[in-house]
FIRO-493281 format. One line per 8 residues: number of its first residue (from 1); their letters; for each residue x, y, z of C-alpha. Coordinates in nm, 4 decimals, m for minus. Each point is the difference from the previous one (the first is absolute). Example, Ala and Ser with C-alpha at 12.3 -4.5 7.8 and 13.67 -1.06 7.14 Angstrom:
1 = AS = 1.2300:m0.4500:0.7800; 0.1370:0.3440:m0.0660;
END
This chain:
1 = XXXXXXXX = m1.4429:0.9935:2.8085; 0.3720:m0.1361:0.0743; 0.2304:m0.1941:m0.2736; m0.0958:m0.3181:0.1922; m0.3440:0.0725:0.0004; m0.0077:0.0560:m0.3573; 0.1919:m0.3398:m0.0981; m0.2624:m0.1619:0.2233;
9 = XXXXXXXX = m0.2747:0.1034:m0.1836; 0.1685:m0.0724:m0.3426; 0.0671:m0.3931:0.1613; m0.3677:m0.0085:0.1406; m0.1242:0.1430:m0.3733; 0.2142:m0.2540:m0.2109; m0.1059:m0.3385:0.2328; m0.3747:0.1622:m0.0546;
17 = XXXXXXXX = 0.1157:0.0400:m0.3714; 0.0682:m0.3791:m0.0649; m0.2298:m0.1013:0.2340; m0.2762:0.0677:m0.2276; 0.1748:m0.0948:m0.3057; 0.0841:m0.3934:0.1549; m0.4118:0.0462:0.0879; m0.0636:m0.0354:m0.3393;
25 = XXXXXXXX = 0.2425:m0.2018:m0.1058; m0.2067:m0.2737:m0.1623; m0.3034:0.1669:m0.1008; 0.1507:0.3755:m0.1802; m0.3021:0.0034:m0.2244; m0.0128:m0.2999:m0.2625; m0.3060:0.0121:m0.1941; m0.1735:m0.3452:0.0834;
33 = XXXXXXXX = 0.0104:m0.1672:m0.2886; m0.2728:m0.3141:m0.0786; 0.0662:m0.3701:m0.0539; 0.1510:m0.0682:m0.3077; m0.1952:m0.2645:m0.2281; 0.1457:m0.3709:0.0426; 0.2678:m0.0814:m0.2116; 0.2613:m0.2520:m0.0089;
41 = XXXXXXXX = 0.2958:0.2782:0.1331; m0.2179:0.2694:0.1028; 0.2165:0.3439:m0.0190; m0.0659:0.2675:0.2919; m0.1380:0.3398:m0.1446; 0.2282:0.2759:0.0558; m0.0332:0.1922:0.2902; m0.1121:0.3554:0.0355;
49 = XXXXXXXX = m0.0285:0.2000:0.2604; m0.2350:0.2455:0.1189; 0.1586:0.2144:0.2563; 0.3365:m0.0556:0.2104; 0.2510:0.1384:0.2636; 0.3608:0.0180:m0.0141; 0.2671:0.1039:0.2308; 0.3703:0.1178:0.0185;
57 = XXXXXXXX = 0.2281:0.1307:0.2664; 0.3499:0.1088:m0.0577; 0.2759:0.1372:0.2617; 0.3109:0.1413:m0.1855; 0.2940:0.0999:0.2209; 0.3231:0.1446:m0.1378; 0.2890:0.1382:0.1595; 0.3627:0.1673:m0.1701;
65 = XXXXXXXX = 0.3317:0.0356:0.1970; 0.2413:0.2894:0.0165; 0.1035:0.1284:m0.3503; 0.2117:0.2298:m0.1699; m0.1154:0.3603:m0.0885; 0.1725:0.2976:m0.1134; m0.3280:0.2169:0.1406; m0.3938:m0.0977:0.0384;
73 = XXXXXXXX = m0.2784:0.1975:m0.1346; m0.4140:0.0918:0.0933; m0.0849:m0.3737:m0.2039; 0.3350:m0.2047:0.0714; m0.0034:m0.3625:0.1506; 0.1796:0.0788:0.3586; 0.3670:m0.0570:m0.0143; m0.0333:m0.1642:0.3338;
81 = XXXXXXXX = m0.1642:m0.3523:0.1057; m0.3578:0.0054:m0.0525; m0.3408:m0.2461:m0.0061; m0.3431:0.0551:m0.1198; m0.2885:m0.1969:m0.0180; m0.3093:m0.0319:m0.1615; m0.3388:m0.1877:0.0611; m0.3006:m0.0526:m0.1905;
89 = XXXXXXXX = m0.2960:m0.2319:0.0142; m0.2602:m0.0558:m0.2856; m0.3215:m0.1492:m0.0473; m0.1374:m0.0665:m0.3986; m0.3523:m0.0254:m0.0227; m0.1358:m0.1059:m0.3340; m0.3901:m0.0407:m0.0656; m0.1080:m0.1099:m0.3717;
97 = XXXXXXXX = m0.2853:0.2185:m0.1276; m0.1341:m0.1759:m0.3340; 0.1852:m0.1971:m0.2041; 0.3187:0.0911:m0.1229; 0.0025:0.2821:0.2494; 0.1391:0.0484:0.3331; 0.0534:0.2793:0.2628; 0.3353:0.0059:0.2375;
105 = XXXXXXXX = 0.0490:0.1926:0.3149; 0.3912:m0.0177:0.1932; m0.0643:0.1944:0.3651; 0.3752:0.0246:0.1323; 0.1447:0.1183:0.2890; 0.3383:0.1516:m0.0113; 0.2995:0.0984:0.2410; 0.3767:0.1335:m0.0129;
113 = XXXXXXXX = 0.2534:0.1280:m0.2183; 0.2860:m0.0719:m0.2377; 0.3623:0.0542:0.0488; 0.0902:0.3846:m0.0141; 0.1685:0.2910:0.1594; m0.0653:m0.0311:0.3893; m0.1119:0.3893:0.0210; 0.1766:0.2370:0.1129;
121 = XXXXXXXX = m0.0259:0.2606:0.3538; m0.2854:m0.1550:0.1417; m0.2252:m0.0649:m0.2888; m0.1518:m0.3086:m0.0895; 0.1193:m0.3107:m0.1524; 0.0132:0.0729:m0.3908; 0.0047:m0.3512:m0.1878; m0.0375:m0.1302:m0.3691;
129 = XXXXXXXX = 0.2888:0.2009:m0.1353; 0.3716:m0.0395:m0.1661; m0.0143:m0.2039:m0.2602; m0.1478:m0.0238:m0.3618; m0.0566:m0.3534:0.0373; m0.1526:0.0121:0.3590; 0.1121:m0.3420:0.1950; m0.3542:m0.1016:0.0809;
137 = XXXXXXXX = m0.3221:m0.0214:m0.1657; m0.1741:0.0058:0.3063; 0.0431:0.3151:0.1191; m0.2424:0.2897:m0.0886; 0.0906:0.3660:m0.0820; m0.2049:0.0638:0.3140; 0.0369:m0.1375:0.3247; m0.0722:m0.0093:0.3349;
145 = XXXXXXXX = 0.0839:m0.1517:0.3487; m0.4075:m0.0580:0.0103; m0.1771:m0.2697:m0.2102; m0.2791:0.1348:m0.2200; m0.2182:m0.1243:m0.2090; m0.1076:0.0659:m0.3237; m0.1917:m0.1668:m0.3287; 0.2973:m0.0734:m0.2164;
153 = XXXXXXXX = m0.1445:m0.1341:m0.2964; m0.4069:0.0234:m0.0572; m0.0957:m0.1100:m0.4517; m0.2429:m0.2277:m0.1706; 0.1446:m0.2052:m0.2864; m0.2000:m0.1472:m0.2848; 0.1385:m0.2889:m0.1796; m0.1768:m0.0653:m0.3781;
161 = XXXXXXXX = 0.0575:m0.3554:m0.1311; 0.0006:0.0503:m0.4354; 0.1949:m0.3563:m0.0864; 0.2478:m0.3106:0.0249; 0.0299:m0.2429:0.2433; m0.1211:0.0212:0.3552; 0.2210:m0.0128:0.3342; m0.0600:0.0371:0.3444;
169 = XXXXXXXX = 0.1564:0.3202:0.2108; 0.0783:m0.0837:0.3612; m0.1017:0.1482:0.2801; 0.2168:0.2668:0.1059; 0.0904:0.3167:0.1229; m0.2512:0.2702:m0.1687; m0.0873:m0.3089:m0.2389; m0.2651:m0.1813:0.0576;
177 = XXXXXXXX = m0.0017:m0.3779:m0.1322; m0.1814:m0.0212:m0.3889; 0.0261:m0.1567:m0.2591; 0.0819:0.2615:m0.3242; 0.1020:m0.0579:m0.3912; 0.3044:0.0629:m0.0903; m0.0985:0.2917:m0.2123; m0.1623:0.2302:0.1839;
185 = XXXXXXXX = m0.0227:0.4061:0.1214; 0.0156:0.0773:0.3432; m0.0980:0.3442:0.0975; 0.1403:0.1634:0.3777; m0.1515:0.3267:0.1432; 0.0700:0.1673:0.2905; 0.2695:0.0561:0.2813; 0.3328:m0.1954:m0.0627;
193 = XXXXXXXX = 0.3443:m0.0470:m0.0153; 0.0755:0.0742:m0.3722; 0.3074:m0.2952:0.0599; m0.2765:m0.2323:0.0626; m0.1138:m0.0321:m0.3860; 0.3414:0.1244:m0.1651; 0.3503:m0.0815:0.0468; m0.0127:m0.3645:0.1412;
201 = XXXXXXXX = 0.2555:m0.2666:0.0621; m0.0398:m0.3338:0.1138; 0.3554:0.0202:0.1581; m0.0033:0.4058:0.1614; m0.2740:0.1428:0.0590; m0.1450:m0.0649:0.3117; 0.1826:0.1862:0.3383; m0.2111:m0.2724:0.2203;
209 = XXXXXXXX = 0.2116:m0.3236:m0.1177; 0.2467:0.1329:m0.2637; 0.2568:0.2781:m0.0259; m0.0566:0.3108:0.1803; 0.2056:0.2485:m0.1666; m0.2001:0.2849:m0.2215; 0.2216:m0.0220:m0.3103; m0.0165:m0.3702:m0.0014;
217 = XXXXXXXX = m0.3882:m0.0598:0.0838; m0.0946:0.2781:m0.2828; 0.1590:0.1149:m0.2451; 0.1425:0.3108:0.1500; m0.0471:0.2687:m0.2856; m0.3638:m0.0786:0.0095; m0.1650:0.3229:0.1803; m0.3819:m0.1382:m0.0261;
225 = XXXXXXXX = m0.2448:0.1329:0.1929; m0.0651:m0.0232:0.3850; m0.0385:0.1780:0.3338; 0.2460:m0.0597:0.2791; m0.1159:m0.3468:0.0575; 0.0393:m0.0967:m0.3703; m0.3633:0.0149:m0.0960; m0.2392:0.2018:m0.2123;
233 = XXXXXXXX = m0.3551:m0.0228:m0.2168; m0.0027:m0.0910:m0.3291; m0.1030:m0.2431:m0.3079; 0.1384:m0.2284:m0.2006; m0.0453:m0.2680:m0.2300; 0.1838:m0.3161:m0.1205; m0.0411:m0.2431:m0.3154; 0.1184:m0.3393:0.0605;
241 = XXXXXXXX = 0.0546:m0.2449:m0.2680; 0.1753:m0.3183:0.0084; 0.3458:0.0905:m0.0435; m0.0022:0.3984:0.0534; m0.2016:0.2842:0.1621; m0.0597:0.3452:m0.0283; m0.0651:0.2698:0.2793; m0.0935:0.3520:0.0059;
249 = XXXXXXXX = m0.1049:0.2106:0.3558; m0.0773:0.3522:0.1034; 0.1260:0.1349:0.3270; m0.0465:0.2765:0.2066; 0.3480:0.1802:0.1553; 0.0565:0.1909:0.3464; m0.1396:0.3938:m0.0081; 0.3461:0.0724:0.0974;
257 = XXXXXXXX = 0.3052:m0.2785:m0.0877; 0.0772:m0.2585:0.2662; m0.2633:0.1320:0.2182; m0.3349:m0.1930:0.1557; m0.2611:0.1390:m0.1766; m0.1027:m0.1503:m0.3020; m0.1113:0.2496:m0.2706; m0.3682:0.0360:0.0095;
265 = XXXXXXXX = m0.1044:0.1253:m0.3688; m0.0013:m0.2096:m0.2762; 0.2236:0.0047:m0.2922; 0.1595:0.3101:0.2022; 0.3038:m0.1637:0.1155; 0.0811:m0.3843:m0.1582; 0.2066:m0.2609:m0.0795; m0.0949:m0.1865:m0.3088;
273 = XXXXXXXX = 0.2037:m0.3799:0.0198; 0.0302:m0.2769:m0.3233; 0.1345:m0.3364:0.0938; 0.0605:m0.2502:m0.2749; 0.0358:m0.4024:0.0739; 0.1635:m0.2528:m0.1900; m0.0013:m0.3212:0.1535; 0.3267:m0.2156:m0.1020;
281 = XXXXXXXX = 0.0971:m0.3958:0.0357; 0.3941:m0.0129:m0.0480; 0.2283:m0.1879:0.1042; m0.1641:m0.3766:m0.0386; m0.3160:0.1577:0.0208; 0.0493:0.1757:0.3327; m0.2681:0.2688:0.0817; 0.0873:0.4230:0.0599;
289 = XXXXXXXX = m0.1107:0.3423:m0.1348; 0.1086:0.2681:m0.1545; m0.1977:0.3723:0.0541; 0.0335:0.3288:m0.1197; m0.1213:0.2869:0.1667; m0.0520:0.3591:m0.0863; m0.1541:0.2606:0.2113; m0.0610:0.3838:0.0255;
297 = XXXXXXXX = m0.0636:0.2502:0.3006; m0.1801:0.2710:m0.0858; 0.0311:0.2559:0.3055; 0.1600:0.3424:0.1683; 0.2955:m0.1115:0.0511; 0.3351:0.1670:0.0449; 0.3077:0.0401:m0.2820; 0.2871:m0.0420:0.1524;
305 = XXXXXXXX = 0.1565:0.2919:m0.1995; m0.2360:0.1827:0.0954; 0.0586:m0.0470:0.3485; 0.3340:0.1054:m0.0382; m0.0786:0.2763:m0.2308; m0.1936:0.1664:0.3114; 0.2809:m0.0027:0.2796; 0.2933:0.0538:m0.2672;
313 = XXXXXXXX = 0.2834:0.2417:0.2043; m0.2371:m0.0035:0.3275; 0.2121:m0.2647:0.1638; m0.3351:m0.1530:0.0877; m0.1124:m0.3731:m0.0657; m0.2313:m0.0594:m0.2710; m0.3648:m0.1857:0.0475; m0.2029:m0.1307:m0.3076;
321 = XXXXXXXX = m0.2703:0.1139:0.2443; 0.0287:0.3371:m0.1119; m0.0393:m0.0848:m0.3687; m0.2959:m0.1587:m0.0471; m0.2149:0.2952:m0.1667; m0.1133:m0.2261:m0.2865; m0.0657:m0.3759:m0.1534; 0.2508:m0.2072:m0.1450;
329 = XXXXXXXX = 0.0239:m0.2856:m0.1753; 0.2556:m0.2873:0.1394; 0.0476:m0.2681:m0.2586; 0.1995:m0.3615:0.1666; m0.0083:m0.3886:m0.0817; 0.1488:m0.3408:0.0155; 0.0956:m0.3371:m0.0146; m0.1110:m0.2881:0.1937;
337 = XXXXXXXX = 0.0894:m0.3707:m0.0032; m0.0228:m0.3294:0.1749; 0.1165:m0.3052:m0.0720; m0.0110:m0.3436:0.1409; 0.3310:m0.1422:m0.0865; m0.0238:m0.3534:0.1563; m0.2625:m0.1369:0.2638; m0.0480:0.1672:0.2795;
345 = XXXXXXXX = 0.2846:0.3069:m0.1029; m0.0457:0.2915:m0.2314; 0.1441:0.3011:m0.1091; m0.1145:0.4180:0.0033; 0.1014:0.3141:m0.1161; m0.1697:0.3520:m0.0129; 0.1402:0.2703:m0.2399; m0.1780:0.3711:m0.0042;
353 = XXXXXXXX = 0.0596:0.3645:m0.0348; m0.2148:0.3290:m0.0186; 0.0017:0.3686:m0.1103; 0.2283:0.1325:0.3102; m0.0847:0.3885:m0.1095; m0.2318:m0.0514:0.2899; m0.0251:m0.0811:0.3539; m0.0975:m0.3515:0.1082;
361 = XXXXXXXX = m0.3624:0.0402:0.0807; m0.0777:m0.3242:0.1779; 0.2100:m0.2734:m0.0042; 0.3746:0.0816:0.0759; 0.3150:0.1895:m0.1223; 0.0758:m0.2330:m0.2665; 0.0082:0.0770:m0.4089; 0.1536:m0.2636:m0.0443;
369 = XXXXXXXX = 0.0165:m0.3372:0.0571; 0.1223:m0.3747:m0.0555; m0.0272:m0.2835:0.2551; 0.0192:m0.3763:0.0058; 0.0207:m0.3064:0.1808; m0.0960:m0.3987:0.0679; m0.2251:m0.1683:0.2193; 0.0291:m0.3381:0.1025;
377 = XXXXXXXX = m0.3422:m0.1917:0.1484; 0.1045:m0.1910:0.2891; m0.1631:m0.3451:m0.1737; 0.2945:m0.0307:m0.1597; 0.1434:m0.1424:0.3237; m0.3567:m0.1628:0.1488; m0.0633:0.3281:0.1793; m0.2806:0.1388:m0.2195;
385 = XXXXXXXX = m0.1226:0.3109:0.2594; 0.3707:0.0829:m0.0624; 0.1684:0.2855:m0.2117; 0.3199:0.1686:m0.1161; 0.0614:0.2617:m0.1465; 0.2930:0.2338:m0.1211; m0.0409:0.3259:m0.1873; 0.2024:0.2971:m0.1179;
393 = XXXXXXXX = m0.1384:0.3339:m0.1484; 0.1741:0.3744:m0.0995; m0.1849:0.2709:0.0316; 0.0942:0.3373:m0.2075; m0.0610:0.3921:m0.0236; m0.0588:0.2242:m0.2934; 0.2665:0.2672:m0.0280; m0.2775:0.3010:0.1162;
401 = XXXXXXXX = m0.0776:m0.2119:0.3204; 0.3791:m0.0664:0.0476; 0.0289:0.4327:0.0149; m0.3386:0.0462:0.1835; 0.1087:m0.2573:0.3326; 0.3775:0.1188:m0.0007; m0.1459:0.3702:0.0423; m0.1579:m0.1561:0.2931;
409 = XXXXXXXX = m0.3791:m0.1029:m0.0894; m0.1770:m0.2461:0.1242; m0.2410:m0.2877:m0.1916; m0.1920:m0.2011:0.1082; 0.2260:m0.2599:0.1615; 0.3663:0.1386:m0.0130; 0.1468:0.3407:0.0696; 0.3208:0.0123:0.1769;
417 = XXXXXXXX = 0.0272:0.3940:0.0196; 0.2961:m0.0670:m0.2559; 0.0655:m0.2898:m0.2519; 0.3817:m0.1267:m0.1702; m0.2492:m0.2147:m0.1926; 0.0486:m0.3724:m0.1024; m0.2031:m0.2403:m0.1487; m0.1684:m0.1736:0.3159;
425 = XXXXXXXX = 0.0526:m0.3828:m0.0099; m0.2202:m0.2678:0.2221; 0.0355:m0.3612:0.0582; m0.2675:m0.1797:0.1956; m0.0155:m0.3878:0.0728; m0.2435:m0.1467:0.2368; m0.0924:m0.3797:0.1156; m0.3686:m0.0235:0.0730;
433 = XXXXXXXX = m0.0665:m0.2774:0.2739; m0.3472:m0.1260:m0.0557; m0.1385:m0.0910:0.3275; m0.3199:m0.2576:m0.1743; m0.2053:0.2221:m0.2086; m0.1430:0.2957:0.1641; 0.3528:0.0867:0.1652; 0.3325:0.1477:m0.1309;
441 = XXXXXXXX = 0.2952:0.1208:0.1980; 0.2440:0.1924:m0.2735; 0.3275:0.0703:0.0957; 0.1580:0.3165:m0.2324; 0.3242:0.1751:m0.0713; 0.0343:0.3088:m0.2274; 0.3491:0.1810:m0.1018; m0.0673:0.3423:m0.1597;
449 = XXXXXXXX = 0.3334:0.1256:m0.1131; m0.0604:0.4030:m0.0697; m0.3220:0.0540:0.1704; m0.2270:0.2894:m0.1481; 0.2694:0.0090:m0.2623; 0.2594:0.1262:0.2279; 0.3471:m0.1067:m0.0679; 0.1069:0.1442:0.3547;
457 = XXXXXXXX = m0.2946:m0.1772:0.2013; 0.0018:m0.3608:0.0644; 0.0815:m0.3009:m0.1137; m0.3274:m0.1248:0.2516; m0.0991:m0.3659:0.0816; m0.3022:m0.0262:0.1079; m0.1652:m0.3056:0.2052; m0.3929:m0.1181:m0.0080;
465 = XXXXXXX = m0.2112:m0.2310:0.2004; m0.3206:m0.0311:m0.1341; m0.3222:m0.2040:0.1313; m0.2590:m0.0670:m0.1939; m0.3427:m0.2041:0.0315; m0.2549:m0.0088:m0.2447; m0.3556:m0.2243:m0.0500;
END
C-alpha cells in the first residue's frame, strides 16, 4: 500500500469516524425519564445516560530548521531541517452496567512518528528522540508510516454515592452524564493511561487542545507506568469530599523498560501512585488546586553506576540494558497546582524529582523537574472556543546520569553519543483557534535551548500545526 493510499484510508476512516458520532448526536443514550408531577415551576430530572459514543481526531505536524551542533548521536534531533507528523483517530464507547457502574472501551487507530534522527545509511526513519522534554505529546515511542489500530484504553469504573449534596456530571468523554454526591468513592479497573486519574490540570494537560510539550503536559520526573503508547492495566481508587480528595492506584510496568509489552504477572513488576487534593478559593474566592504526588517503580532496572562499572577502561559505551539482573526500588514525587487568577485566565506550575540511581523506566530522562505557565480562555475577548497559552519548564539530571550519557549511553529519549551537559530549558506558547465546538486549529512554537541536556546541540525552535475535531 503507497503513502497516498494510506492517508486515504486514514481520511475515508475519520469522515466514517464522525459520521457515526453526528448519527447520534441527539439521542447518545439518555435514560427516558417520566413526567414530572404538576407543579407551579416544574424542575427537569437530571439526565442520565445509558450508553454513548464519542469521537476525536487529531493531526499534529511539526517541523525544525537548520541548527547548530558540535556532533549528532544514535537518539539526537537531526541537526538539519526536519518534519514529522502524527495522526490518530478515536472512538469512546461507554455503556452503563447497573447503577453507579459503567464499562468504557477507546478503539484507536494510529499513524507516524515524532521528530528524531533521520537514520542513517539506508535505514529507516528513527523518530521520537532528542530531547527530555519531547516537543509533542502526540507522538508515540512507536511508529509507523502505516495506520494501525489498536484498543487504547478498555476499564469499568464504579462510582459509590456515601453523602452531601447532589450534582449532575455531564456527558463527556469516558463520562457518562449522572448525577453523584459530592462525597463519594469511585473505583477504576482495567487498561489505562495512569495520567488519566493522577496528575491533572485544568490549564496543561491535554496534547489535543493545550500544550504539547512532555515536561509541560506532565510533570516530567514522573516515570508512571505505561507501554509505548502511554497505557497499561491497573486499579485505583479515589475519595472525594467537598473540598479535598484522596487517590491511591496499582499499576503494572513494561517486562523490559520503555518497551511494548506490559508486564503480565501480578505484583511482579509495579508502580504503586498516591495523589493528594486540596481544593483552594484564593484570590476573591477564585477556584484552583494544589496536588501532591508520590510514586514508586518497583522493577529490573539498570544503575547507572553500574553500567559504567561494566565497560570501565574498555573504551566501550555503557547500556543500563546490561544491568538489570535484579529489582529495584525507584522512589519520585511532586507538586501540582492550578489556579484561576481572574475570569477566564489562570496560572500553573509543576515541581518534581526522583531517585536518579536508576534508569528512567517509562516516562523520560528527567529526575528532575519544575515547569510553569498561564492560560488565557479566549472569552475574555468574546471568543470563548479560543485559548492562549504560554509555558516554560527546566528539566534536570542526577550527577550518575550526567556520567552514564557523557560515556555515551543512551535512555530512553536522549543520547547524543557524547554530552557537555546543561540543564535543558523549554518555552512553549500556543493560540488555539476554536473553529465552533467540535473544531480546533492550534498554531505552536517551542524553543529548547540545550536539547537532551547538551550545551553543544541546539538552541532548536520548533513549529506545530495541529488539527483537532472532537464530538
Amino acid at each position: 500500500m503507497t503513502k497516498t493510499t494510506r492517508r486515504h484510508t486514514t481520511t475515508l476512516f475519520l469522515l466514517g469516524l464522525f459520521a457515526l458520532a453526528l448519527l447520534t448526536h441527539g439521542r447518545v443514550g439518555a435514560q427516558p425519564q417520566s413526567s414530572p408531577a404538576p407543579s407551579a415551576s416544574p424542575s427537569p430530572a437530571p439526565k442520565v445516560e445509558r450508553w454513548s459514543i464519542h469521537a476525536q481526531a487529531t493531526d499534529a505536524q511539526q517541523y525544525h530548521g537548520r541548527f547548530p551542533a558540535a556532533y549528532s548521536g544514535p537518539q539526537s534531533l537531526s541537526a538539519q531541517p526536519d518534519t514529522a507528523k502524527t495522526v490518530d483517530a478515536t472512538i469512546f464507547l461507554g455503556v452503563r452496567l447497573w447503577s453507579g457502574g459503567a464499562i468504557y472501551l477507546n478503539p484507536e487507530l494510529d499513524q507516524g512518528f515524532g521528530l528524531g534522527f533521520p537514520g542513517v545509511s539506508g535505514m529507516p526513519y528513527n523518530g521520537t528522540f532528542g530531547a527530555a522534554g519531547f516537543p509533542s505529546g502526540e507522538a508515540y515511542k512507536v511508529g509507523s508510516d502505516s495506520s494501525y489500530g489498536r484498543v487504547q484504553r478498555a476499564f469499568i469504573r464504579q462510582t459509590f454515592n456515601i453523602g452531601g449534596e447532589q450534582r449532575p456530571v455531564d456527558a463527556d468523554i469516558n463520562q457518562l452524564a449522572d448525577v453523584v454526591s459530592t462525597k463519594r468513592v469511585t473505583l477504576t479497573a482495567g487498561k489505562v493511561a495512569v495520567v488519566d486519574i493522577f496528575d491533572d490540570n485544568a490549564y496543561a494537560h491535554d496534547t489535543k487542545n493545550d500544550f504539547l510539550n512532555w515536561s509541560i503536559i506532565d510533570m516530567g520526573a514522573f516515570d508512571y507506568a505505561a507501554d509505548s503508547w502511554g497505557y497499561t492495566y491497573g486499579i485505583a481508587a479515589e475519595l472525594n469530599g467537598a473540598r479535598s480528595a484522596v487517590r491511591a492506584g496499582l499499576f503494572q510496568l513494561s517486562v523490559v523498560p520503555n518497551q511494548i509489552a506490559i508486564e503480565p504477572q501480578p505484583f511482579r513488576q509495579y508502580s504503586p501512585v498516591v495523589e493528594f487534593e486540596q481544593r483552594t478559593s484564593l484570590l476573591g474566592g477564585h477556584p484552583g488546586t494544589i496536588k501532591e504526588l508520590l510514586y514508586g517503580d518497583d522493577g529490573y532496572m539498570g544503575s547507572y553506576a553500574d553500567a559504567l562499572a561494566m565497560v570501565a577502561g574498555t573504551g566501550l559505551s555503557p547500556s543500563t540494558a546490561a544491568v538489570r539482573a535484579g529489582k529495584h526500588w525507584k522512589i519520585g514525587g511532586g507538586i501540582n497546582v492550578a489556579q484561576e487568577i481572574a475570569p477566564h485566565v489562570g496560572l500553573f506550575a509543576r515541581l518534581s524529582a526522583m531517585n536518579g540511581t536508576y534508569e528512567a523506566y517509562e516516562f523520560s530522562d528527567i529526575d528532575r523537574s519544575i515547569s510553569g505557565g498561564i492560560s488565557v480562555d479566549g472569552g475574555l475577548y468574546h471568543r470563548p472556543n479560543d485559548t492562549f497559552g504560554l509555558a516554560a519548564a527546566m528539566n534536570d539530571l542526577s550527577n550518575p546520569a550526567r556520567r552514564y550519557f557523557a560515556a555515551g549511553g543512551l535512555g530512553i529519549l536522549v543520547g547524543d553519543g557524547a554530552l557537555s551537559y546543561g540543564a535543558e530549558n523549554v518555552l512553549e506558547t500556543y493560540y488555539k483557534v476554536g473553529l465552533g465546538k467540535i473544531a480546533g486549529l492550534t498554531l505552536d512554537y517551542q524553543r529548547i535551548v540545550d536539547p537532551a541536556y547538551n550545551t553543544v546541540r541546539g538552541p532548536v525552535s520548533i513549529y506545530g500545526l495541529r488539527y483537532h475535531l472532537q464530538y
